[in-house]
C-alpha positions as CSV (number, residue, x, y, z in Angstrom):
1,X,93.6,89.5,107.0
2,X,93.6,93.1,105.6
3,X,91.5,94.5,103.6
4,X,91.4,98.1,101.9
5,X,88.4,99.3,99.5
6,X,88.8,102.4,97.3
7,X,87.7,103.9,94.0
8,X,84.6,105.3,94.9
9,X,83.9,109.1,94.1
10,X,81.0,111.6,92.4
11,X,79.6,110.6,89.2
12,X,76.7,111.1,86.9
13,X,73.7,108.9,86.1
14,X,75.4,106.4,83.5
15,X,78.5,106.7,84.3
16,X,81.2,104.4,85.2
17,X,83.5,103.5,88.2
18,X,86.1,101.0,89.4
19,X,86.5,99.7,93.1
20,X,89.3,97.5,94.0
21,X,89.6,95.5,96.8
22,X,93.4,95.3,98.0
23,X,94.3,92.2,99.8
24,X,96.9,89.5,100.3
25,X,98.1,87.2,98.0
26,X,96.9,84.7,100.8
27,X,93.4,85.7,100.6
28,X,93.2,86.0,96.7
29,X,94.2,82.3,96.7
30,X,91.8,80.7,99.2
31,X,88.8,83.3,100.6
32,X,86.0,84.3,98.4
33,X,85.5,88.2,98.3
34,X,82.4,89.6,98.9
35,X,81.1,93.6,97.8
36,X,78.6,95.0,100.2
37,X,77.2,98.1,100.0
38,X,74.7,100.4,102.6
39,X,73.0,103.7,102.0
40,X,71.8,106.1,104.4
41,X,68.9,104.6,105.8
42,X,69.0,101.6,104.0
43,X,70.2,97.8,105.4
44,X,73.5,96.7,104.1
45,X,73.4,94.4,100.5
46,X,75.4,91.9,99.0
47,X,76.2,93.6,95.6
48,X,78.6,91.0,94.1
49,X,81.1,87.8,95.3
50,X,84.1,86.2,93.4
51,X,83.6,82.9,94.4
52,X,87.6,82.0,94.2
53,X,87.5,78.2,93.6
54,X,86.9,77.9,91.1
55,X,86.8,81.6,89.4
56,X,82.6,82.3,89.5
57,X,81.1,85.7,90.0
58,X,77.9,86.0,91.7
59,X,75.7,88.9,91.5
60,X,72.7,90.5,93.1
61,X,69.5,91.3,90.8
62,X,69.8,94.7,90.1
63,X,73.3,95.3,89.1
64,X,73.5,92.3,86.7
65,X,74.7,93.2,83.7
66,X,76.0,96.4,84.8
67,X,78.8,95.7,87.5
68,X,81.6,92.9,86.5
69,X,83.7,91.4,89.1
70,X,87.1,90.2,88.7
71,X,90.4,89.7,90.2
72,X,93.9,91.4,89.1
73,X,96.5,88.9,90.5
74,X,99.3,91.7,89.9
75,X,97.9,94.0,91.8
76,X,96.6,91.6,94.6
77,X,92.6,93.3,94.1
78,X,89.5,92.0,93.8
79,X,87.7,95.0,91.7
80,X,84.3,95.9,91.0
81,X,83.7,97.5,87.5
82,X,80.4,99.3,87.9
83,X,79.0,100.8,84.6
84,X,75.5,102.5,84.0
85,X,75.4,103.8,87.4
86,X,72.4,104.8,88.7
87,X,71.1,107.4,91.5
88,X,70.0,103.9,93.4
89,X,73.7,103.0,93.5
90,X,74.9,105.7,95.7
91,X,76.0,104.4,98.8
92,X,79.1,103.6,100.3
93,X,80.9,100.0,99.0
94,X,83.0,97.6,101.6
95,X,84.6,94.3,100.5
96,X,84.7,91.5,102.9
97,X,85.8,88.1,103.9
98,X,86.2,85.1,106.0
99,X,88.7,83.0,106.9
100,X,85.7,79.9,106.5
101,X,84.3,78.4,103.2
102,X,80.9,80.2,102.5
103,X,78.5,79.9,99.3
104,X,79.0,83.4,97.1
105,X,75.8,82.3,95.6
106,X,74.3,83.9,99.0
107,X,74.8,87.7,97.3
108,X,71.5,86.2,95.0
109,X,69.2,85.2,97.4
110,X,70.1,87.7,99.6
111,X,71.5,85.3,102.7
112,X,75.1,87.1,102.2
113,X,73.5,90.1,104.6
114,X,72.9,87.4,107.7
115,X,76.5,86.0,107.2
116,X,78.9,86.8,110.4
117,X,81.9,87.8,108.0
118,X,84.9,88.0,109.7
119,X,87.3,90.8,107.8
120,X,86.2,93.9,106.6
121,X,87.3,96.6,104.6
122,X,86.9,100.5,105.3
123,X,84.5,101.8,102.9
124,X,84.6,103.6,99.9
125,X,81.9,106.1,99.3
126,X,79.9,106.1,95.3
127,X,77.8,109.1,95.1
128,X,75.7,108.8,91.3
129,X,74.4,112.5,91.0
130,X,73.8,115.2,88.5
């Protein structure tokens, strides 16, 4: 299972970006997709999971409303729209997996960070900045 984040880049308070996730057609079918992200200094946080079966996206508290996730079946990604960034959002974003069923609902309560995921992406660095 291979996994490849990109997307991320410098951009101003309010602003927008899109991360995508490119994976197998394989994994888009079966394995949910989680977005993680860690700042300097800072433990690691589910931001957002596409639960796959069925279609449900899952987010964490404080980028409800602001990040979308979705799938592109074309492209074989699993993206994360991010609008109204914020300063707080700078970090660098990985997506993961796992070859085993989990609960996406985990990226709410905050139980995604103690999950042993199996696959991971190389990261992708967001840096919200005037």
């Amino acid at each position: 299972v291979q996994l490849q984040a990109s997307g991320g880049g410098l951009v101003q308070p309010g602003g927008s970006l899109r991360l995508s996730c490119l994976t197998s057609g394989l994994v888009m079918n079966y394995y949910n997709i989680v977005w993680f992200r860690q700042a300097p200094g800072k433990e690691r946080e589910g931001v957002s999971c596409l639960q796959i079966i069925p279609n449900t996206p899952f987010y964490e508290e404080s980028v409800k409303g602001r990040f979308t996730i979705s799938r592109n079946d074309d492209k074989n990604t699993v993206d994360l729209q991010m609008n109204g960034l914020k300063p707080d959002d700078s970090a660098i974003y990985y997506c993961a997996t796992d070859g085993a069923p989990f609960d996406c609902a985990e990226v709410e309560t905050g139980a995604i960070t103690r999950r042993a995921l199996r696959y991971w992406g190389k990261g992708t660095q967001v840096t919200v900045s005037s």
